[in-house]
N, C-alpha and C positions, 0 to 999 in steps of 0.2 A: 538399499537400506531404508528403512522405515521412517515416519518424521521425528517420534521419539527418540530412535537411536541419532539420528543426523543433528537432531540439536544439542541433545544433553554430551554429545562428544565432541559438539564445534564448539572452535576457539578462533577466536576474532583477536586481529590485529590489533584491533584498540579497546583492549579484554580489561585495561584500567578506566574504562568509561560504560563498560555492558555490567549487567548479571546477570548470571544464568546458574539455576538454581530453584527452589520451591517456592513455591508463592508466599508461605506465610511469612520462611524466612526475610522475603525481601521486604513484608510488609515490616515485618519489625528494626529492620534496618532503616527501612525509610518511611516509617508511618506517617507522614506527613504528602505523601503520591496522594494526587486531588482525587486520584478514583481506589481510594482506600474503600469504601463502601463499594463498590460493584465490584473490585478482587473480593471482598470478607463475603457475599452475595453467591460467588462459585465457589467460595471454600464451602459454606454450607450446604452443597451442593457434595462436591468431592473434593478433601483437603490433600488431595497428592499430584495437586497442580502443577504444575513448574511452569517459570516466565522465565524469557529471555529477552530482558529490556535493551533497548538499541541492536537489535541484530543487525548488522551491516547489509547494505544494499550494494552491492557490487555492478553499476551499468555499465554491461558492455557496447562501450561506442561505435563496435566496428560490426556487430549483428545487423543484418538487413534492417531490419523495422528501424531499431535506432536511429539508423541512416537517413530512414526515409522522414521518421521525426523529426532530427535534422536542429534541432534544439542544442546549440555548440557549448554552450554555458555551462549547461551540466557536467563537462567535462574539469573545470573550474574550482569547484565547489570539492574538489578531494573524492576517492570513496572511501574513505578514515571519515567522513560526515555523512553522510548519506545512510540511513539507518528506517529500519521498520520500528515502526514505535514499541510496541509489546507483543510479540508472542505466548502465549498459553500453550502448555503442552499439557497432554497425560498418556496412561498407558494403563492396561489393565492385561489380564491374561491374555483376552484376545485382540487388543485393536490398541493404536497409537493413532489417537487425533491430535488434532494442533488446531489455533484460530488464531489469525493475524488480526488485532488492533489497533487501527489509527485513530490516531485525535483529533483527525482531520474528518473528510467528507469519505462517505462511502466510495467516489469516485477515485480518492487517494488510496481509500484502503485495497482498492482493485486495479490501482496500479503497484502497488506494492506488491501484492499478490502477482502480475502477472513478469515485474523485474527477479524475483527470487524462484518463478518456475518455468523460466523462458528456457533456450539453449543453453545448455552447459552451465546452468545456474546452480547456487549451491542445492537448493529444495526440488529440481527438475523431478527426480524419481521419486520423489513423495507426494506431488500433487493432488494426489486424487488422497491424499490424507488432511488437507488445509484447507479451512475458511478462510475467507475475511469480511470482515465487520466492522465497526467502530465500536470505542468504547462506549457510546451514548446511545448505542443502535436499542434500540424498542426489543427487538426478537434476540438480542445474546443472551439472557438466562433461557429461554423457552428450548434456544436452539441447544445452548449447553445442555441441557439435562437431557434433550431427545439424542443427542452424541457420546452418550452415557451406553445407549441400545447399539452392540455392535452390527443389527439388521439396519440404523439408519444412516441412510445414502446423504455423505457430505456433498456431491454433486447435486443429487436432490433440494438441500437446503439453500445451496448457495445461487439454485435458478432461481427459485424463490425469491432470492433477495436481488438478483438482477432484476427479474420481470416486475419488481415492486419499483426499483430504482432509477434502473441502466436499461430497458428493454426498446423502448421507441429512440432510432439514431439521431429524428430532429428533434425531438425532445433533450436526447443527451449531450447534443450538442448545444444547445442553450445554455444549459444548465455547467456543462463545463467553462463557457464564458463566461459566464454569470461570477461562478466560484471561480475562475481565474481574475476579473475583474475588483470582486470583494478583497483576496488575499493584497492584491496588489497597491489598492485606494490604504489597506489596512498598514500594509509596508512603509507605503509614503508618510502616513501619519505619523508613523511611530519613529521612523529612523532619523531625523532630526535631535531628537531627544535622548540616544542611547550613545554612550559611551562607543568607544573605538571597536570593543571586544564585542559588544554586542552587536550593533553593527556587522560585522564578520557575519557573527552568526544569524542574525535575523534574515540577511541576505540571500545567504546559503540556503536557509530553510526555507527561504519566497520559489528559490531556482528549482530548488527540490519537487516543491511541491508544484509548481507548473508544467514542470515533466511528467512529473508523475498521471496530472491531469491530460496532458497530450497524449499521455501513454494507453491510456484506459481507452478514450476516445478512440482512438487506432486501431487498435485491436480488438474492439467492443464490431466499431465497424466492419474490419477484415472477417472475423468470425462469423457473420450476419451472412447463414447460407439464404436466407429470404431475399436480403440485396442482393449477392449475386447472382443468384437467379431469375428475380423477378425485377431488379433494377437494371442491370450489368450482364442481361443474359446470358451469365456462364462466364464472363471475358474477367480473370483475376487482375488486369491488365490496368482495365477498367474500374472497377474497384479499387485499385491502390492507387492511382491517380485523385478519382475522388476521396480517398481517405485522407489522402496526404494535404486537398484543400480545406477538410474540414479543422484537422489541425492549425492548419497557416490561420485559420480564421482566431483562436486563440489567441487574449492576449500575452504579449511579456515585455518588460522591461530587460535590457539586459543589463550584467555583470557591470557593467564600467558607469552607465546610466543610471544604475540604481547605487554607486558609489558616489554618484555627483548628485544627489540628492540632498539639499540643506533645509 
């Protein structure tokens, strides 16, 4: 099935906290979405948008990589929370693109990307019809209007935006400490001050989104047939050993630690 048929017919367990639906509708419902200007930005573009805000993340704990990520917390946090920030869909005579949105760091929005098209995921057979991006990414109107052209390759667009972001592994792996390290100073600061409920959730979203950065890391590296070749001479073996170190290297606070925070 296509990515516009698979979203505009999924229904989320926790369908009293998603919407899915046209964009403008949602704008008018929630005018008040901090990136009301960059949705009104692709409507004048093409107004037969559709979003599907909170799509659920479903991580499977028992998939090899998981495993080897190994990050238990995750399991903690519900997958009733665990959610891609916005989807954009559309569809025309001939083509059904989609673009994943995070509010987070490109390196989130490519873990998002890679939990919703892994094994048995829900978007698995629609891959090669999804971006991702963030909402504050420089290139999402440019890239939106050239996704408009059913001759332009979303694979195309989206190397692009690795080899701009994600392309060197010691590079990416700084940078995922780096932004692991920010989320978490960020956490500390603020969870003393929030209420019980918030709390819960600022939590959640700290756990989320350090997977998510593990996740990216992981699989950024596995995929890298230049390492295994030229680092790992062919040995897959060897690769996922050092994959698996460059994760551990990531920080986190976990679950129970980051509750005993005052």
């Amino acid at each position: 099935m296509a990515i516009y048929d698979l979203l505009s017919n999924y229904v989320s367990l926790r369908s009293e906290k998603t919407f899915n639906g046209y964009l403008k509708d949602y704008l008018n419902r929630y005018p008040n979405d901090k990136n009301v200007q960059k949705f009104n930005n692709l409507l004048n573009i093409n107004d037969e948008i559709c979003l599907y805000r909170d799509f659920p993340i479903n991580i499977d704990l028992s998939s090899a990589a998981n495993k080897r990520i190994d990050y238990r917390d995750i399991s903690k946090i519900g997958n009733d929370f665990a959610c891609a920030d916005y989807i954009i869909y559309w569809q025309n005579e001939e083509i059904q693109r989609a673009i994943i949105l995070s509010e987070g760091n490109i390196i989130e929005a490519r873990g998002m990307f890679y939990c919703l098209t892994g094994k048995e995921a829900p978007l698995e057979k629609a891959a090669d019809e999804l971006l991702s991006l963030t909402v504050d990414s420089p290139e999402l109107t440019d890239f939106f209007i050239q996704l408009q052209n059913k001759n332009c390759k979303i694979n195309s667009l989206q190397r692009k935006i690795d080899t701009l972001y994600l392309n060197d592994p010691e590079h990416l792996k700084d940078q995922c400490i780096d932004l692991a390290e920010n989320i978490l100073q960020e956490t500390k600061k603020n969870l003393p001050d929030l209420p019980e409920e918030g709390k819960a959730e600022l939590i959640k979203r700290t756990i989320l989104r350090i997977f998510l950065i593990k996740k990216t890391l992981y699989v950024k590296y596995m995929a890298n047939q230049s390492i295994l070749n030229n680092r790992h001479s062919g040995n897959s073996k060897e690769q996922r050993i050092f994959a698996k170190s460059y994760i551990d290297e990531i920080p986190f606070i976990s679950f129970h630690d980051l509750w005993n925070i005052k």
